[in-house]
C-alpha positions in Angstrom: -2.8 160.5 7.8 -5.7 159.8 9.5 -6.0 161.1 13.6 -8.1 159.8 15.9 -9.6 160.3 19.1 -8.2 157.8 21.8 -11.5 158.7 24.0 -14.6 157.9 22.3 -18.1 159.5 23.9 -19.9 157.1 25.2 -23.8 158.0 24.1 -25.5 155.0 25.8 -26.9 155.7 29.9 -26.3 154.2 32.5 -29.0 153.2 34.5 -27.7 151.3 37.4 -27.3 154.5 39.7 -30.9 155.9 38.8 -32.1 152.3 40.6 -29.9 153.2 43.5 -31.5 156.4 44.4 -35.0 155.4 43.6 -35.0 152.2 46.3 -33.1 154.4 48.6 -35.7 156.9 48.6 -38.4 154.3 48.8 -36.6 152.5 51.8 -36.0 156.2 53.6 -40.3 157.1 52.6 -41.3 153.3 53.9 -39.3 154.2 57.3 -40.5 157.4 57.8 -44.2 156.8 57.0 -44.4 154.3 59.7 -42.9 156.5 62.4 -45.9 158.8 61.8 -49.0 157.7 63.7 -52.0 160.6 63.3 -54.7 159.9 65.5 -57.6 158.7 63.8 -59.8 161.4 66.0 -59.3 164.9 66.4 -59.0 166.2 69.7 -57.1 169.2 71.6 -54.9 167.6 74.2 -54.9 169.3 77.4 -51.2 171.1 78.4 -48.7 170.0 81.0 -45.2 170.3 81.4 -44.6 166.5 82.9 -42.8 163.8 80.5 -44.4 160.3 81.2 -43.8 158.1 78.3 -45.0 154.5 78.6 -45.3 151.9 76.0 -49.2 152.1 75.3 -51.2 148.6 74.8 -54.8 150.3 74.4 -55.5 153.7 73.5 -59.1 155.3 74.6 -60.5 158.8 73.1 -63.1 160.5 74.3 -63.7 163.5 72.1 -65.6 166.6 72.3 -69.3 165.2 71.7 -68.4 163.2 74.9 -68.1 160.0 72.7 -66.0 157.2 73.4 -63.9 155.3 71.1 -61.4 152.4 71.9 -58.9 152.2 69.1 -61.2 153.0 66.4 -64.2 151.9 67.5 -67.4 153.8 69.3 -68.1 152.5 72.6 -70.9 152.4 74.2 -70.0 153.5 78.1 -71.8 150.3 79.7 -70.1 148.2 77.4 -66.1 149.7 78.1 -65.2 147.4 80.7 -65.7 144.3 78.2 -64.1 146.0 75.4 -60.7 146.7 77.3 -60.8 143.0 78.9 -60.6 141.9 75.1 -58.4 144.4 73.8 -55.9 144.0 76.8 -56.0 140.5 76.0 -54.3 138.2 78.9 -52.2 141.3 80.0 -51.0 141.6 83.9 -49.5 145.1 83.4 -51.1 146.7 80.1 -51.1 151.2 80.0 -54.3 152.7 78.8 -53.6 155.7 77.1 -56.4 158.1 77.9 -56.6 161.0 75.0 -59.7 162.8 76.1 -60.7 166.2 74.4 -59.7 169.5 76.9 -63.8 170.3 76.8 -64.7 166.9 77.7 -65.9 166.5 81.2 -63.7 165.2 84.0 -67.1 162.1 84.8 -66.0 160.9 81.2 -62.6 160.3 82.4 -63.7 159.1 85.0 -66.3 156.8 83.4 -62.7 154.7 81.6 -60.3 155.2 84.6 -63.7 153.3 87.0 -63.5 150.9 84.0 -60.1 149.8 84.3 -60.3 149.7 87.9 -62.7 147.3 87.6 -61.1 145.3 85.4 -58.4 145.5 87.7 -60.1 144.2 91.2 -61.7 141.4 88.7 -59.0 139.4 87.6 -56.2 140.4 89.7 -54.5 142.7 87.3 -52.3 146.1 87.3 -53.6 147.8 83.9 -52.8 151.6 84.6 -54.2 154.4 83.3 -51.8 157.6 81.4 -54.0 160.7 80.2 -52.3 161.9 76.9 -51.2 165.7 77.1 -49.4 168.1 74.5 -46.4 169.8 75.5 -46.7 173.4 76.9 -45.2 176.7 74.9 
């Protein structure tokens, strides 16, 4: 008499799940990487304890060596005011985010904050400037 096994082992893989989890995790690392923006330039933020979030449209840096950078790019100071006019594009309400090194002096701030003004009185616009801070401990 011969026995048998009803339940034969199956051997062979099945690689249907291991595609799953592989374009899950590369959907959850595609997400998360984009949620991460470094700054291209390091600075140390000065500390406050105020919350103002605004949806940025240019972002200005102004780092220790007192040099300023639109975006990624080194600006010249006399030369700002036509930079932002062609970053903010045809804007009426753009935000300048100002991240300026804590060592840099306050006449560089002011050098972009004049800048926008003026950009400002010349065509009629309300671009404001936010200085970017850290959070306090």
């Amino acid at each position: 008499m011969a026995i048998q096994m009803r339940n034969k082992r199956d051997t062979n893989f099945s690689m249907a799940s291991m595609s799953d989890l592989v374009f899950l995790l590369l959907i959850f690392f595609m997400l998360t990487s984009t949620l991460v923006a470094p700054n291209a330039i390091k600075l140390l933020l000065p500390s406050s304890s105020s919350k103002t979030m605004s949806k940025q449209t240019v972002t200005v840096y102004i780092n220790k060596e007192r040099n300023i950078f639109v975006e990624d790019q080194k600006v010249d100071p006399a030369k700002l005011e036509n930079v932002l006019i062609n970053k903010l594009g045809n804007e009426q309400e753009g935000s300048i985010v100002l991240r300026s090194d804590k060592t840099a002096p306050v006449q560089d701030i002011v050098v972009v904050i004049d800048a926008v003004n003026e950009i400002n009185r010349k065509n009629g616009t309300k671009h404001k400037v936010i200085l970017a801070t850290k959070p306090k401990r």
